[in-house]
N, C-alpha and C positions, 0 to 999 in steps of 0.2 A: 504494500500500500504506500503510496507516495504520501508527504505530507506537504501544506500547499506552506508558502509564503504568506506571513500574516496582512500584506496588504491585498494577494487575493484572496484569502480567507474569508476577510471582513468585506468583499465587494460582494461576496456570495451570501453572510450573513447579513447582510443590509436590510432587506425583506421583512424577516422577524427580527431585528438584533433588540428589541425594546423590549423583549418578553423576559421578565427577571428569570434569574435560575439562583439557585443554592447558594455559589457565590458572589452573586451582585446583591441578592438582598441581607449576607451579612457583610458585607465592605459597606452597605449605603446605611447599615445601624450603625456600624463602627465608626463611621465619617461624624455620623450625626449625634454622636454619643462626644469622640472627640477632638473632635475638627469646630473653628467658628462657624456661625453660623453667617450666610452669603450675605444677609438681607444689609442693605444698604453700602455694600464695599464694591469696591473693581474685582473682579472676580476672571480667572485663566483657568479651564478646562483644557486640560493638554492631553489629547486623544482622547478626544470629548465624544467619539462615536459618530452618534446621531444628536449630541445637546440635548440627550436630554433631561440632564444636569442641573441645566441652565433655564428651561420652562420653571416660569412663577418660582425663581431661588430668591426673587426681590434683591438684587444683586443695583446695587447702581448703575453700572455697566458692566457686561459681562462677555468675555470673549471665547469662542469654542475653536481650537487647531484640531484638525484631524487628517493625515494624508492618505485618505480615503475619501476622494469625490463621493462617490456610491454612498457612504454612509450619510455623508453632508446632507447629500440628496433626500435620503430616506427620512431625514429629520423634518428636514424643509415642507417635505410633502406633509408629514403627519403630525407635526407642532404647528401650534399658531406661536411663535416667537413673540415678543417683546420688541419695542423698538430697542433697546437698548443691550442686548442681545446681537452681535457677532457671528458670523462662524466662516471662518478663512479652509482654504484648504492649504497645511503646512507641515513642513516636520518639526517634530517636540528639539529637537536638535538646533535646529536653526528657524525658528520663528518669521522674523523678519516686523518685528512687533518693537513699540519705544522700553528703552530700557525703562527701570524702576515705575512701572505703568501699573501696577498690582498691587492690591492687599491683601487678597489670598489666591492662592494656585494650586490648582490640585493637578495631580496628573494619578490617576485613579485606575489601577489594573491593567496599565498600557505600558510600564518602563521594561517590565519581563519578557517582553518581544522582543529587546534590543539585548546583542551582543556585548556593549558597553554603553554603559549609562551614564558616564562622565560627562557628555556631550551634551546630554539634558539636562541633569543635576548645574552645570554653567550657566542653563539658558534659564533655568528657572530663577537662579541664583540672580541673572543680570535684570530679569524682566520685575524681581521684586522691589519694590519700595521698602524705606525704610519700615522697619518695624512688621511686616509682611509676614504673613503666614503662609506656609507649604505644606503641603498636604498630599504622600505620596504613597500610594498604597498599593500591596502586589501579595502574591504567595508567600505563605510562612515558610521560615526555612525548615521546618518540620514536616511541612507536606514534601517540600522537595526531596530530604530526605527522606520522606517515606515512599518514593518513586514517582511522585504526581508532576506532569510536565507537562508544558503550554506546547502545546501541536494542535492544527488542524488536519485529520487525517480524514 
């Protein structure tokens, strides 16, 4: 069985990707448990999906990266967005976004795709404002050890 590249992965999951499963709806207790809360801050969703993250987070401005057209699309279609609400197609890597532009930034179940994460960990790092909250959440190293690994097969 071949395993696909996560940017076609997620062109194929685009469709359904907004159906919670097991691990989104405990990363979106954990977030909300210890993570601030969006409402009235600048807010960066880095590999934000489909945004929709970013529907009614009461976010002052909110911006969603995801280098997945296809997912963008799916959001687009099936959110009614916010004016104040974003969504670029980008890499977490390289943005292309004002530095120090954010009060909080999540990049939420998407840094485990990458090979090395240094390159995001920079971009989040430049794109916060002082005193800015990050918010970056993936597999515990406990699953990994216990053989559980991000493939699409």
């Amino acid at each position: 069985m071949t395993a696909l590249a996560p940017v076609d992965a997620y062109r194929l999951w685009a469709p359904t990707y907004d159906e919670e499963n097991a691990v989104t709806t405990l990363e979106n207790g954990l977030v909300a448990r210890l993570g601030p809360s969006p409402r009235g801050l600048r807010v960066l969703d880095c590999g934000c999906g489909t945004g929709r993250r970013l529907v009614n987070s009461g976010a002052e401005h909110a911006v969603g990266v995801d280098l997945s057209p296809e997912m963008l699309a799916a959001g687009k279609a099936r959110f009614e967005f916010a004016p104040e609400v974003e969504l670029h197609v980008a890499d977490m890597a390289d943005t292309g976004l004002a530095e120090h532009s954010f009060d909080l930034l999540w990049c939420r179940l998407a840094i485990g795709h990458l090979h090395d994460c240094r390159p995001v960990y920079r971009e989040l790092a430049r794109l916060a404002d002082f005193g800015a909250r990050v918010v970056v959440t993936d597999f515990h190293a406990a699953a990994w050890a216990a053989g559980h690994r991000r493939s699409f097969r």
